[in-house]
Every structure is written in structure tokens, then in C-alpha cells.
N, C-alpha and C positions, 0 to 999 in steps of 0.2 A: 504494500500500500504506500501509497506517494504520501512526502510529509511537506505541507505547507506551513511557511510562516504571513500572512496580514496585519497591518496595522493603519488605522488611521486615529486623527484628533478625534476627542471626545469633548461632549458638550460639557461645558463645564471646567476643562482643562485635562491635561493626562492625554495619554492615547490608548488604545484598547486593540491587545495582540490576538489573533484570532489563529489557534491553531488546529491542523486538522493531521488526520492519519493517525500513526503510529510516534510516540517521543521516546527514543530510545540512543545506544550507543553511538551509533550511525549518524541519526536525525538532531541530536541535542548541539552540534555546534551549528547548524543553521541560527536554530533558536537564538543561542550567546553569542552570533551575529548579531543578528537584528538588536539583542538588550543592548548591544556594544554600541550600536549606531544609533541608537536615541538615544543611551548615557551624555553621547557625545556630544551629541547636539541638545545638551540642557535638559531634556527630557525627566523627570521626577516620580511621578506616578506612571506606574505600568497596572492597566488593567490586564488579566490573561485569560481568554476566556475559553474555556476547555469542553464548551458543547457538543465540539466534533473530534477531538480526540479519542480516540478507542486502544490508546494503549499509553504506558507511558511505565518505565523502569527506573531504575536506580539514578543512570545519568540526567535522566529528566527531572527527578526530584532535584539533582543536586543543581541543576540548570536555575530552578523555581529559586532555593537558595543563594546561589550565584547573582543572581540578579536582583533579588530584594538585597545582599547586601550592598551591590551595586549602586542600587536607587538610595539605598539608606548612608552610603558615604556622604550626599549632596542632600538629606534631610526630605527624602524621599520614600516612596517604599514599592511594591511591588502585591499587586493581588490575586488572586483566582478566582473563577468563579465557573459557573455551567459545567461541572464536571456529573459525570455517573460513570454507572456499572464499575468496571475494573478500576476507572481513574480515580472517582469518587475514593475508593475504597482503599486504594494505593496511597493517598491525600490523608483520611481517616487513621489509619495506619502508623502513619509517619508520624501523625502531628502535626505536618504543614498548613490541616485544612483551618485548625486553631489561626497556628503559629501565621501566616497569611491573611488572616479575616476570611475565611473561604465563603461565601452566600453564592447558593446555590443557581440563584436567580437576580442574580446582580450583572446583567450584561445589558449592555447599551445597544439596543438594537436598531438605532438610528444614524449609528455612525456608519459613515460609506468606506469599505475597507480598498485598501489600494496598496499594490507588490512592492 
């Protein structure tokens, strides 16, 4: 399964990463792309929103962490939200879903995503 990274501005401020496929070995430096190149351009809040992800492993967790600390060096931080089935419960698991603010239904579905 193909792994995409999206992102665009959110109303409000922040932007909101929209991932789909599989987040794994392979697929998680695409991800810590994309956080590297909003970090850098000032970027602060990351929403991440994991509606269409249907897998995600250890480096994707450590990806999640990676990048809230990222956001949190510049008084930032980094969120999730729209996860289930395995993701959800990978999230649960870990603690991240705490440790992140995870809400379930906290995705902004008005933002226009673009590559």
C-alpha cells in the first residue's frame, strides 16, 4: 500500500498532516520530511490526522514523538487525531494517545490538502 504525506493551513492557525497507507520502517522518513519542512518554515502546531492510516509501527510512533519534540523546541507541539482499528490501539498502547491530546474527532475537514 502507497504511503502519502498532505498538508495544508488550518483555520485558525497550524497546519493539519493528513496521512494515509501504511506508517512504518520504510514510510516514516517521508513523514520526518514533511515535520522537517514546516519546523523550518516556522510552523508550530502540527495537527496529524490518522483517518486513513491503516497501519503504523514502532518507527511511526517514534516519528509522532520526533516531531512533537520538534514542535515543542519552538513552544509548539504536535497532535493526532482520527485514528482507529490497529492505529487507534497502537496510540492506546503506547500512551501517545494521552501523551498527544489524541481526540478522536478532532480533524478539520475544511482544510484543502495540497502535496
Amino acid at each position: 500500500m502507497t504511503f502519502t504525506v498532505t498538508y495544508a493551513d488550518r483555520d485558525g492557525g497550524g497546519t493539519c498532516l493528513r496521512l494515509t497507507g501504511e506508517l512504518d520502517m520504510s514510510t516514516a522518513p517521508e513523514l520526518n520530511a514533511a515535520i522537517d519542512r514546516l519546523t523550518a518554515a516556522g510552523e508550530r502546531h502540527l495537527l496529524v490526522d490518522l483517518s486513513e492510516l491503516s497501519f503504523c509501527d514502532s518507527t511511526g510512533i517514534a516519528a509522532f514523538v520526533r516531531g512533537d519534540n520538534q514542535a515543542a523546541a519552538d513552544g509548539g507541539w504536535l497532535r493526532v487525531t482520527g485514528a482507529s482499528g490497529r492505529v487507534e490501539r497502537v496510540l492506546r498502547l503506547t500512551g501517545l494517545a494521552e501523551v498527544l491530546s489524541y481526540e478522536p474527532d478532532n480533524t478539520d475537514p475544511a482544510s484543502q490538502i495540497v502535496p
